[in-house]
C-alpha positions as CSV (number, residue, x, y, z in Angstrom):
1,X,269.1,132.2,-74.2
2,X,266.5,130.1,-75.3
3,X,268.1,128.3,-77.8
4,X,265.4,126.6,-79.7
5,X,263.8,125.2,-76.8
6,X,260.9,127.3,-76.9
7,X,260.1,126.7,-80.5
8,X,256.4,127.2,-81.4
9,X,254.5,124.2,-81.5
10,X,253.3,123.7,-85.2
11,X,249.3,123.7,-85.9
12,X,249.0,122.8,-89.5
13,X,245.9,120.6,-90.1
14,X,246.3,117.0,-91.5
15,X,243.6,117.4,-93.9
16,X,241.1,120.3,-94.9
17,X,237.6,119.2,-97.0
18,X,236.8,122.4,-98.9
19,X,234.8,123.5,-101.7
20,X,231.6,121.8,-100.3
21,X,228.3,123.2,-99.1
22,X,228.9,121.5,-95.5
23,X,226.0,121.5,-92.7
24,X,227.1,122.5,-89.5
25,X,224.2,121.6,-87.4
26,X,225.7,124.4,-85.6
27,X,222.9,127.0,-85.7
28,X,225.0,130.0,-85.5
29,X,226.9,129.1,-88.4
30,X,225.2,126.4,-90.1
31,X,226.8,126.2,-94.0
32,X,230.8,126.7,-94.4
33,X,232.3,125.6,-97.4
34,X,235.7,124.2,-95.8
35,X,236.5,122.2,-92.5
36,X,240.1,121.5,-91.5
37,X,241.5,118.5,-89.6
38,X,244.0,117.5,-87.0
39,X,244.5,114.1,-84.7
40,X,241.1,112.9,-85.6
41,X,239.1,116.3,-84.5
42,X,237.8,119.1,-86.0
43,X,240.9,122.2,-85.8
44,X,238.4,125.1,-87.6
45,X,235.3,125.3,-89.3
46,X,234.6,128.3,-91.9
47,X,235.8,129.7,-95.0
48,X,239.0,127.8,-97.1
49,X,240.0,130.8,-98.3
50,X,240.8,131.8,-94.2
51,X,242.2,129.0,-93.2
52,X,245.9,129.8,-94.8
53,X,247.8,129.9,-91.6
54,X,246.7,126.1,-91.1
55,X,248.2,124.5,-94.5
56,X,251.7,123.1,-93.7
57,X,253.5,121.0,-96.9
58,X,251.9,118.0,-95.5
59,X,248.6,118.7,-95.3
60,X,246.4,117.0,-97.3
61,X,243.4,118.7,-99.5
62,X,240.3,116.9,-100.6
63,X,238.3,118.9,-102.8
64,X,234.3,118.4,-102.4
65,X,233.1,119.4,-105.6
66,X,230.3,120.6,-104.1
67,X,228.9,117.6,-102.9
68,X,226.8,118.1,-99.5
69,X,228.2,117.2,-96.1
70,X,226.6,116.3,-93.1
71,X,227.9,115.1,-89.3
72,X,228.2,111.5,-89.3
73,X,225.3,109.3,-89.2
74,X,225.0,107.8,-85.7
75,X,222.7,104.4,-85.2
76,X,221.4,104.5,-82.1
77,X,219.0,101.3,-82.9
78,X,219.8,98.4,-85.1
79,X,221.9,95.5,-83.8
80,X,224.8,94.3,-86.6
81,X,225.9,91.8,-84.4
82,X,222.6,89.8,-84.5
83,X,221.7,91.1,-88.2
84,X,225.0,88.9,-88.8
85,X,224.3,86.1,-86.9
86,X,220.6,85.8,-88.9
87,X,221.9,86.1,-92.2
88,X,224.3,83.8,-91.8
89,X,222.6,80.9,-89.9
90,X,219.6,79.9,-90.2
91,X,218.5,77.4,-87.1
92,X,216.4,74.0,-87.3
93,X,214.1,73.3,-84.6
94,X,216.2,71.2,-82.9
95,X,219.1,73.8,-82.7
96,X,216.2,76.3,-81.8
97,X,215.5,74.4,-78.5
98,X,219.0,73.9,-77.8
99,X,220.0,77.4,-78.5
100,X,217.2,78.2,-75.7
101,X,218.3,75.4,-73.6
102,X,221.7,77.0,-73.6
103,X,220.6,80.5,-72.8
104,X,219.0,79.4,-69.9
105,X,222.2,77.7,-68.4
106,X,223.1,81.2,-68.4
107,X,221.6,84.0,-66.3
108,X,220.5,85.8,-69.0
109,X,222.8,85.1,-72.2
110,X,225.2,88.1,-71.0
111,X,227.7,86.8,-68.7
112,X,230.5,84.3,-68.9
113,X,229.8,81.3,-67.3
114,X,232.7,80.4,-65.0
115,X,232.9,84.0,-63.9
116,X,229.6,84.0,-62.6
117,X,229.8,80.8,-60.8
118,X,233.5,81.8,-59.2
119,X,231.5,85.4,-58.4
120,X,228.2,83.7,-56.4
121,X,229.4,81.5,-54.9
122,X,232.2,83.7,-52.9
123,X,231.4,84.5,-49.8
124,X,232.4,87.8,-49.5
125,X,230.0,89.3,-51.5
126,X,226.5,87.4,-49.8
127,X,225.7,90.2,-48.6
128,X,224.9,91.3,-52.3
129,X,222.4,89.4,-52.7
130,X,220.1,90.0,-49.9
131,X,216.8,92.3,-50.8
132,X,213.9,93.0,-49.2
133,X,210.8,90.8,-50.0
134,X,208.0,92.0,-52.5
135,X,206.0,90.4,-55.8
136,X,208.2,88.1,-57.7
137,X,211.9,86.8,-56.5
138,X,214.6,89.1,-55.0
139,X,218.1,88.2,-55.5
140,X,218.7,86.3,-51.9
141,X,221.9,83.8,-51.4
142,X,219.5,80.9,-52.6
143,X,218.5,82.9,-55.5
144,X,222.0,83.2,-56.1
145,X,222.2,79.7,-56.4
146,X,218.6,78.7,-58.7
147,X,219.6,81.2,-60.6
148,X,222.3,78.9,-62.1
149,X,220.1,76.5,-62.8
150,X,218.5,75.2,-66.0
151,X,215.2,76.1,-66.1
152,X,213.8,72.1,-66.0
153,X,216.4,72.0,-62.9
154,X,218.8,70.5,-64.3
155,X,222.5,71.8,-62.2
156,X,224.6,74.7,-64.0
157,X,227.3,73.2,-65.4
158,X,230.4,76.1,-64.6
159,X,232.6,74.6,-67.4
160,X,229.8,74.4,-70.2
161,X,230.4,77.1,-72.9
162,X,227.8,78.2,-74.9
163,X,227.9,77.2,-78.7
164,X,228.8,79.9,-81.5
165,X,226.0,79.5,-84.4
166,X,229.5,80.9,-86.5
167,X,232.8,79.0,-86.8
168,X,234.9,81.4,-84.4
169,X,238.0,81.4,-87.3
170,X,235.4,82.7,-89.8
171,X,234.1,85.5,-87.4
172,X,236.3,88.6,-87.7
173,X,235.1,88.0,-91.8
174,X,231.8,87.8,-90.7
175,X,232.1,90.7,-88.4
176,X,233.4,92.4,-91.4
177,X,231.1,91.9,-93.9
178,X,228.1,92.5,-91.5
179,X,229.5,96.1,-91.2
180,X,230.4,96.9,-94.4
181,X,228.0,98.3,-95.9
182,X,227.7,101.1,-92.7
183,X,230.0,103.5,-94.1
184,X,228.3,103.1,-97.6
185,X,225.0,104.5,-95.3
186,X,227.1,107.2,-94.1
187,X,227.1,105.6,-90.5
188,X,230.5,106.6,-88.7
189,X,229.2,105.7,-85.6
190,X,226.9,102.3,-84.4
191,X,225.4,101.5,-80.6
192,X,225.1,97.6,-80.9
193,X,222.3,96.1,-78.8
194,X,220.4,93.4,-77.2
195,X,223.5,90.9,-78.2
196,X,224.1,87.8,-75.8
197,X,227.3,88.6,-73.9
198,X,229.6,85.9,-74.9
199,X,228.9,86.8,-78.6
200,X,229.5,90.3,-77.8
201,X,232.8,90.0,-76.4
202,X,234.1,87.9,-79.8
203,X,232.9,90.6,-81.8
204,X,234.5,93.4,-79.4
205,X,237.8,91.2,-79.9
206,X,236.8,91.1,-84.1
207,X,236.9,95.0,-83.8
208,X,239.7,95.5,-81.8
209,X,241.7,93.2,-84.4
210,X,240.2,95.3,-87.3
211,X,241.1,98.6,-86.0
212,X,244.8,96.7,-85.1
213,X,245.1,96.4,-88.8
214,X,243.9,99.6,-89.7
215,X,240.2,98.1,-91.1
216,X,237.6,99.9,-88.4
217,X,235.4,102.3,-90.4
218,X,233.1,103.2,-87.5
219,X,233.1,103.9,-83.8
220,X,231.3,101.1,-82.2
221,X,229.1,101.5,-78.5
222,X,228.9,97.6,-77.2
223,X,225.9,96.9,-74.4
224,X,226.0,94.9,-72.0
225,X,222.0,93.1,-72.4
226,X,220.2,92.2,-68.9
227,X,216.9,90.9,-68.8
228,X,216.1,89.0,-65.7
229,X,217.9,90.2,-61.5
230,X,221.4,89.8,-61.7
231,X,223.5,90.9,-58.7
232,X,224.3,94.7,-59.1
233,X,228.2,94.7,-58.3
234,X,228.6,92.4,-61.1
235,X,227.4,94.4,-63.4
236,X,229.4,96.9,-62.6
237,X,232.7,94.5,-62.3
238,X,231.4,93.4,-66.0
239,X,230.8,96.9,-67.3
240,X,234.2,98.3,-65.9
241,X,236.3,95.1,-67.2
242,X,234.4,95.8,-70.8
243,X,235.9,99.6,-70.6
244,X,239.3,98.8,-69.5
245,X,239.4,96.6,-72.1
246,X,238.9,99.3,-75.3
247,X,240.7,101.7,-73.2
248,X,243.7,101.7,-76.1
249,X,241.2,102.1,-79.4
250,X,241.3,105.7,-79.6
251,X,237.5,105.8,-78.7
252,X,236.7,103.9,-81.6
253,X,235.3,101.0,-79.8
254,X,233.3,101.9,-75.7
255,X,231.4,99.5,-74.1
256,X,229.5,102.0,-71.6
257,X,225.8,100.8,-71.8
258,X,223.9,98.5,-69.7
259,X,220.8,97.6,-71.9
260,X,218.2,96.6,-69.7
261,X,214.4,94.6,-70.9
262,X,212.2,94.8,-68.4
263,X,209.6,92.2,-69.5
264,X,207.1,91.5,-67.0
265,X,204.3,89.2,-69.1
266,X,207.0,87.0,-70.3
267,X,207.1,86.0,-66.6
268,X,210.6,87.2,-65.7
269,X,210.1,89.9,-63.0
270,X,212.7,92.3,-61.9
271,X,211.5,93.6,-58.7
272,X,211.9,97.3,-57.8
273,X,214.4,97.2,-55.9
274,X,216.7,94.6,-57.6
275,X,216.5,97.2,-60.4
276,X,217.5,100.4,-58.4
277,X,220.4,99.0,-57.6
278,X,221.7,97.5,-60.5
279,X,221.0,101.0,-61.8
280,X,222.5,103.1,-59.0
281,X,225.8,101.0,-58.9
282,X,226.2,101.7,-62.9
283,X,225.4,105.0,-62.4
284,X,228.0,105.7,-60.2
285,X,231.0,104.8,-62.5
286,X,229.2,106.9,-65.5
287,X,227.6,104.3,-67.2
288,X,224.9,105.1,-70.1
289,X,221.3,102.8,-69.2
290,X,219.0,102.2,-71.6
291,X,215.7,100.4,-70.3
292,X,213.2,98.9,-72.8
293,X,209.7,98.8,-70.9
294,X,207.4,96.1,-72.4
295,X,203.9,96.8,-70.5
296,X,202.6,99.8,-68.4
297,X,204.0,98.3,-65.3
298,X,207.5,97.9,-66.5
299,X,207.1,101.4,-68.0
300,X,206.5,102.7,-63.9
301,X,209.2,100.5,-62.3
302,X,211.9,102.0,-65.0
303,X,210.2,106.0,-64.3
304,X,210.8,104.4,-60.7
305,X,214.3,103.4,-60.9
306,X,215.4,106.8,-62.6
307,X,214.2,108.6,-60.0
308,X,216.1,106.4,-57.6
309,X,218.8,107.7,-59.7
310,X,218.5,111.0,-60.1
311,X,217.7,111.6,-56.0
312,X,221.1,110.0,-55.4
313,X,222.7,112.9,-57.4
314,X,223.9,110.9,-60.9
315,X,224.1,112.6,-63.8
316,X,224.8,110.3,-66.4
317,X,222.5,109.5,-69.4
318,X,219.1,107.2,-69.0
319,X,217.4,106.3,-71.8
320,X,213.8,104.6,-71.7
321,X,212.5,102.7,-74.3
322,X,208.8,101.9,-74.5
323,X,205.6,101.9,-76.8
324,X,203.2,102.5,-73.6
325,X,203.1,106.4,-72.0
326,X,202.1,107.0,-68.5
327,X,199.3,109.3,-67.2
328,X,199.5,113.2,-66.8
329,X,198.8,111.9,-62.7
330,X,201.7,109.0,-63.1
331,X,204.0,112.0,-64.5
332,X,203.0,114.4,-62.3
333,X,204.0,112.4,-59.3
334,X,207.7,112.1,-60.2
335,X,210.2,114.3,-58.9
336,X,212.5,113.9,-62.0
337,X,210.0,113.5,-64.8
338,X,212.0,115.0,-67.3
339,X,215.6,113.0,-66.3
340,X,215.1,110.9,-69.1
341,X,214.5,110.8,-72.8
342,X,211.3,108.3,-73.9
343,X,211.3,107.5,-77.6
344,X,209.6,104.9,-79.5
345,X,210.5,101.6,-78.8
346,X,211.4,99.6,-81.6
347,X,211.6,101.6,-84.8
348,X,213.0,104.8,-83.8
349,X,215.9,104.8,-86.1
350,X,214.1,102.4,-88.6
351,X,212.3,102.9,-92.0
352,X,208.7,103.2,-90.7
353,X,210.0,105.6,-87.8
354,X,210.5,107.8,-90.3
355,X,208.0,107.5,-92.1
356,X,205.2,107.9,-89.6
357,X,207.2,110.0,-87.3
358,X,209.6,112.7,-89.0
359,X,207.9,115.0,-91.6
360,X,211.0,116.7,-92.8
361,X,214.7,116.0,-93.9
362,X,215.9,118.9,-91.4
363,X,214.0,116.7,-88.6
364,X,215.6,113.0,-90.0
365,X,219.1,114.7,-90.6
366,X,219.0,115.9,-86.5
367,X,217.3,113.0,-85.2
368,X,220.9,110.9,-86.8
369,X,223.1,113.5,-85.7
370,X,222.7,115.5,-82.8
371,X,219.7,113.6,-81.2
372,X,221.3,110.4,-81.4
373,X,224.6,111.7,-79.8
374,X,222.7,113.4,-76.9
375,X,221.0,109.6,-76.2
376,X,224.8,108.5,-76.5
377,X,225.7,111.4,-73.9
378,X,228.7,112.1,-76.3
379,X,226.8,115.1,-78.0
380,X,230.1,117.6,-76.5
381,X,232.1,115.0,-79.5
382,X,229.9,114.0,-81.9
383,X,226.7,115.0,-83.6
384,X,227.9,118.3,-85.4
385,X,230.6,119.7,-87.1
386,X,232.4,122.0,-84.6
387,X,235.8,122.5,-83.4
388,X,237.1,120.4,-81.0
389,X,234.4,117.3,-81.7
390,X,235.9,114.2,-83.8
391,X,236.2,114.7,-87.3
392,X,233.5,111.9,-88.6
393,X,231.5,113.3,-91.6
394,X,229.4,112.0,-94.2
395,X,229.0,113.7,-98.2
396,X,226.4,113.6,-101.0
397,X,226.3,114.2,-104.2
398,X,222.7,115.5,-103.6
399,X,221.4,117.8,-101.4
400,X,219.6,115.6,-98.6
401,X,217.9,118.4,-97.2
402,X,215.4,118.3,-100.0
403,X,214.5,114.4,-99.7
404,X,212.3,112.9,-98.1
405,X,212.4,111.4,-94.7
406,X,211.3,108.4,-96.2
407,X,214.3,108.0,-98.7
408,X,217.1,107.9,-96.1
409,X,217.0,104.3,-95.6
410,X,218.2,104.3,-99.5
411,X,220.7,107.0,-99.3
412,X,224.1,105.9,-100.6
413,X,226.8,107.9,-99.5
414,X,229.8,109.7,-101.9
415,X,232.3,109.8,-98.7
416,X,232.9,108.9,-95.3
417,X,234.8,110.3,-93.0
418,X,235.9,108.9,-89.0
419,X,238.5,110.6,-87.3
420,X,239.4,112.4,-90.2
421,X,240.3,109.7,-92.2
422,X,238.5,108.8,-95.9
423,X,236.7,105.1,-95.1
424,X,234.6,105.2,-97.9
425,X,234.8,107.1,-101.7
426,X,232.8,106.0,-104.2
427,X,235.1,108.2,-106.5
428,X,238.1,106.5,-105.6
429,X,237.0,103.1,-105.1
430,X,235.5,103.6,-108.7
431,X,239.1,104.4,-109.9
432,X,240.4,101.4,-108.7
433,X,238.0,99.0,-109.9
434,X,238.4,100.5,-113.3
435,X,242.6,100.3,-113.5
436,X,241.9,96.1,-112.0
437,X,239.7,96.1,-114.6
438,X,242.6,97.0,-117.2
439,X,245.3,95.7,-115.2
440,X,243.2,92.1,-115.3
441,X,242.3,92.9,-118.9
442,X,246.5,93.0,-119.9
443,X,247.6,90.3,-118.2
């Protein structure tokens, strides 16, 4: 007898959006009118009136109305952690100088202080350090050591702490004011760069407290932001510590990209081989690498590095960032030429990006969806609207399709969805400003 034991598991959906002209970006099906929810993904995709053997007493329905729906926006570009930090502080030129004074003290504004001190100076790892010689400085033991010094030569101090331009009590609020208005833009998900380390880890700890309290309306991607030689195992030690750490968040919150600015006229170099490794030793825990290039030079030495990469038999997604292009020669000469995406370097998700660069909605609508998630290499969960892939959608009242590229960076969205869950409704939020408005209005 199987008394009960062997009871069907149930397979209603939590919610089902229907009555909608949704965009599937799915090309062999790529308008439905209904998609159905469970545990945050995407349970079926197609017609409401098919979907009957999914409703259960608790499922939830949200009628459309025929608004438009679209895959989440993704940001792949702008930084909301430094947006904040500029709208809310504006520096003399004193604090200028001692803001740069302080960077300095610290290898490149990324790491915490006493843990690279404790880190360099243990002699198990001097081995680390040691490079061949070429153009510039490799990372030697002595480097190890000037490298933790001011840049007049005054010592590192290990117990100095860099100074927060925001009271740290006021920085969740901060934090959540600075990303407020992303779910209004129909952004469910946001890769946060080029952020000094120590500020990045508060506003990792801001988000991790919001989504505690159920107040996360996007998936965030930290970065962890390199631009000078650092010792490649402790980046990786960094890198892993920052995923263990948003290992409980239901993938709302990853910090899986080392962002790396190879500037060579600003007189930092990175030689060649400093660079491979750092690369090769994220590469081999899966870790996503995004290299800005500033001039030609730089633009070679990152080409360089992925091919260092790729020869070593990693997989995992490189991204190079930079407004110069190499020769049909230069490209020729690589063995992995195409291992690599190279996009624009500063405005690629920005209004004059699309301006200048995307002619058609269908082109903008991809380039935030399905493009963006491939750069992330999450497009097997995000980027269309497809069973199995997590339930983040945006809706309009309007059909996008039929804007310009040029009028996205005013589009308002009607509803946000992540993980299934409503984060935004202008509908609903309306309602409730209008009964405070009455309930105010009585009392």
């Amino acid at each position: 007898m199987a008394f009960g034991f062997f009871k069907k598991k149930e397979t209603h959906a939590d919610r089902v959006f229907y009555n909608g002209h949704i965009y599937t970006m799915d090309l062999d099906v790529p308008w439905v009118d209904a998609v159905a929810v469970k545990d945050g993904k995407i349970m079926a995709v197609g017609s409401y009136e098919q979907m009957d053997e999914l409703f259960g007493d608790d499922t939830d329905h949200v009628d459309l109305n025929s608004k438009y729906m679209f895959p989440g926006f993704i940001d792949i570009h702008h930084s909301p952690v430094m947006q904040m930090m500029e709208s809310n502080y504006s520096m003399n030129e004193e604090e200028e100088q001692e803001a740069e004074e302080e960077e300095a003290k610290n290898i490149f504004a990324s790491l915490e202080h006493a843990e690279i001190y404790e880190y360099l100076q243990d002699e198990d790892d001097e081995e680390e350090f040691e490079a061949e010689p070429e153009e510039g400085a490799n990372l030697t033991d002595d480097d190890a050591e000037i490298v933790l010094e001011v840049e007049d030569g005054e010592e590192f101090d290990p117990d100095d702490e860099t100074e927060y331009y925001l009271d740290n009590s006021e920085f969740t609020e901060k934090v959540a004011e600075a990303i407020a208005g992303l779910a209004d833009h129909g952004y469910t998900t946001v890769l946060n760069l080029a952020t000094p380390n120590e500020i990045e880890n508060e506003f990792t700890d801001s988000l991790i407290e919001m989504y505690t309290e159920g107040e996360l309306k996007q998936r965030f991607w930290g970065s962890l932001y390199v631009n000078r030689p650092v010792p490649a195992r402790l980046i990786k030690e960094v890198l892993s510590m920052r995923r263990t750490k948003c290992v409980e968040v239901n993938d709302m919150i990853r910090n899986e990209v080392l962002h790396v600015l190879l500037d060579t006229p600003s007189g930092r170099i990175f030689p060649q081989s400093d660079l491979n490794d750092m690369l090769a030793e994220c590469s081999d825990r899966g870790f996503i690498l995004f290299i800005e290039a500033v001039d030609h030079d730089d633009l070679m030495k990152a080409y360089n590095a992925v091919e260092y990469v790729r020869n070593k038999g990693y997989k995992n997604n490189i991204l190079i960032i930079s407004d110069e292009n190499i020769t049909d020669e230069e490209y020729a000469e690589l063995s992995h030429p195409d291992s690599a995406y190279t996009v624009w370097r500063s405005d690629v998700m920005g209004r004059s990006f699309f301006e200048g660069n995307i002619k058609n909605a269908e082109d903008a609508i991809e380039h935030l969806t399905m493009f963006a998630a491939e750069v992330l290499g999450a497009d097997d969960e995000l980027g269309s609207i497809e069973k199995g892939k997590y339930a983040d959608f945006v809706a309009f009242r309007e059909n996008i399709l039929e804007m310009r590229p040029s009028e996205f960076g005013k589009l308002f969205s009607d509803m946000t969805v992540v993980n299934g869950e409503i984060v935004h409704d202008v509908e609903a939020e309306n309602d409730e400003y209008m009964l405070n408005m009455v309930l105010y209005g009585r009392s």
